[in-house]
C-alpha positions, 0 to 999 in steps of 0.5 A: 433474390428474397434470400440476398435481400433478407441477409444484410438486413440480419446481418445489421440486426445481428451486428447490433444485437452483438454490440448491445450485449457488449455494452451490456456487459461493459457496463456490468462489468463496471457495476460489479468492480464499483460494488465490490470495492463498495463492500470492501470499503464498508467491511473495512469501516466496520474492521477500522472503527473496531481497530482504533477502539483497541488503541483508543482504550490504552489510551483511556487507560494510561490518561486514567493511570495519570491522575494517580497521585504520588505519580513517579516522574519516571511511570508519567514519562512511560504512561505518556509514551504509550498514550503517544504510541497508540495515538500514532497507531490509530492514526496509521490505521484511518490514514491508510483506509483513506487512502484506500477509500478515496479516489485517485488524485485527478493530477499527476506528478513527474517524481523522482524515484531517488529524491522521494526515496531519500525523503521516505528514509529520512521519515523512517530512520529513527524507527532503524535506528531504534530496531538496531538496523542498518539500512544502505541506499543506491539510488539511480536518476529515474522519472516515474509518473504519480502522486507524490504522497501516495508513492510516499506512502506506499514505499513508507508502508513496505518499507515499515513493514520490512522493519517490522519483520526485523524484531532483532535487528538486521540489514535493510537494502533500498536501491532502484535502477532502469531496466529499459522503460521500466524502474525496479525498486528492490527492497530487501531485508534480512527478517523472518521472512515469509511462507508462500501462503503468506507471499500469495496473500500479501496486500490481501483485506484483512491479512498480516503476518503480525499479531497486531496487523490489520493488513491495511498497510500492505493492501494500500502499498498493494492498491498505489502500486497497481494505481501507478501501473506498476507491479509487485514480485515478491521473493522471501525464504523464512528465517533468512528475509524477503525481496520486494521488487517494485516495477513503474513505467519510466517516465517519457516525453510522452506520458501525460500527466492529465488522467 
């Protein structure tokens, strides 16, 4: 009798236990993803404050080269082209550790995949047409949930990116369609292409395949598209280009927009 009275007694203390340590660990778990973003947030300010020192410098040095007298029109033109270029760079570096700094926005946005899509074209167009690329578009009408800016961003970065890996010229495909509840976006060029070291590491901190690149770009693109609930499948042969396959949750009556 003793036996059956002390059993439910242990089972309780034993069930209880077992809920403490699932807590426990729930909240460590929390503790570890917060540090760990932490570190990589303070390892990314030192790399950013050592990136836009690089650009910074130029410009000190061409603002100098100004002050040169008998300057040609033609050297003040080009010296202010490249005071411009670098100011740019330096801004494209703060903007995307930001975005991955901040938290993510409280409110979400109904987004048209096609509208935004044809707006992020719009943006990158001269940077096509000074590259020699030709860029075609096939857009479905489709609805995914997000902010608006960020997926701006995020395709602007890839898509930046895709143009890069063009330094010859070439052709850029930019279409999107409905797969039952899911959208793909498919973004595919004809650029160098990458290796599978280079395809396993893509949006990792710190990596690039470019000589300038600090890898921020694609880890932002990498951190909007996971924020989105999306995912990204990567598909590259080098010297004949890359395919990026971006997939969201199509929007429904019943997504909220409320985080």
């Amino acid at each position: 009798i003793i036996y059956f009275m002390v059993l439910p007694t242990t089972l309780m203390l034993f069930i209880v236990y077992i809920n403490e340590v699932i807590k426990d660990a729930v909240l460590m778990r929390s503790k570890l993803i917060k540090m760990e973003k932490m570190e990589i947030v303070s390892q990314l300010a030192a790399s950013i404050s050592h990136e836009v020192r690089n650009p910074l410098t130029v410009v000190k040095g061409f603002t100098q080269l100004l002050k040169t007298q008998n300057l040609t029109p033609e050297s003040r033109d080009e010296y202010i082209k490249h005071i411009l270029e670098e100011l740019n760079r330096a801004q494209e570096i703060i903007d995307d550790y930001l975005t991955f700094a901040k938290p993510a926005p409280e409110k979400l946005d109904q987004i048209s995949v096609k509208q935004e899509l044809n707006r992020v074209i719009n943006m990158i167009l001269p940077l096509c047409n000074m590259n020699t690329i030709h860029i075609t578009q096939d857009f479905s009408e489709a609805t995914i949930v997000g902010n608006k800016q960020h997926f701006q961003q995020c395709f602007l970065n890839l898509i930046k990116n895709s143009i890069e890996a063009m330094p010859n010229g070439g052709t850029l495909n930019i279409s999107s369609s409905i797969n039952n509840s899911k959208v793909e976006i498919r973004i595919e060029d004809s650029g160098v292409g990458m290796s599978q070291e280079q395809i396993h590491r893509f949006g990792e901190p710190y990596f690039s395949t470019k000589t300038k690149g600090t890898g921020l770009g694609t880890m932002v693109a990498v951190k909007i598209i996971e924020t989105m609930h999306g995912s990204l499948k990567i598909r590259s042969i080098v010297s004949k280009g890359t395919t990026l396959t971006i997939t969201f949750p199509k929007y429904s009556k019943n997504t909220h927009l409320d985080k």
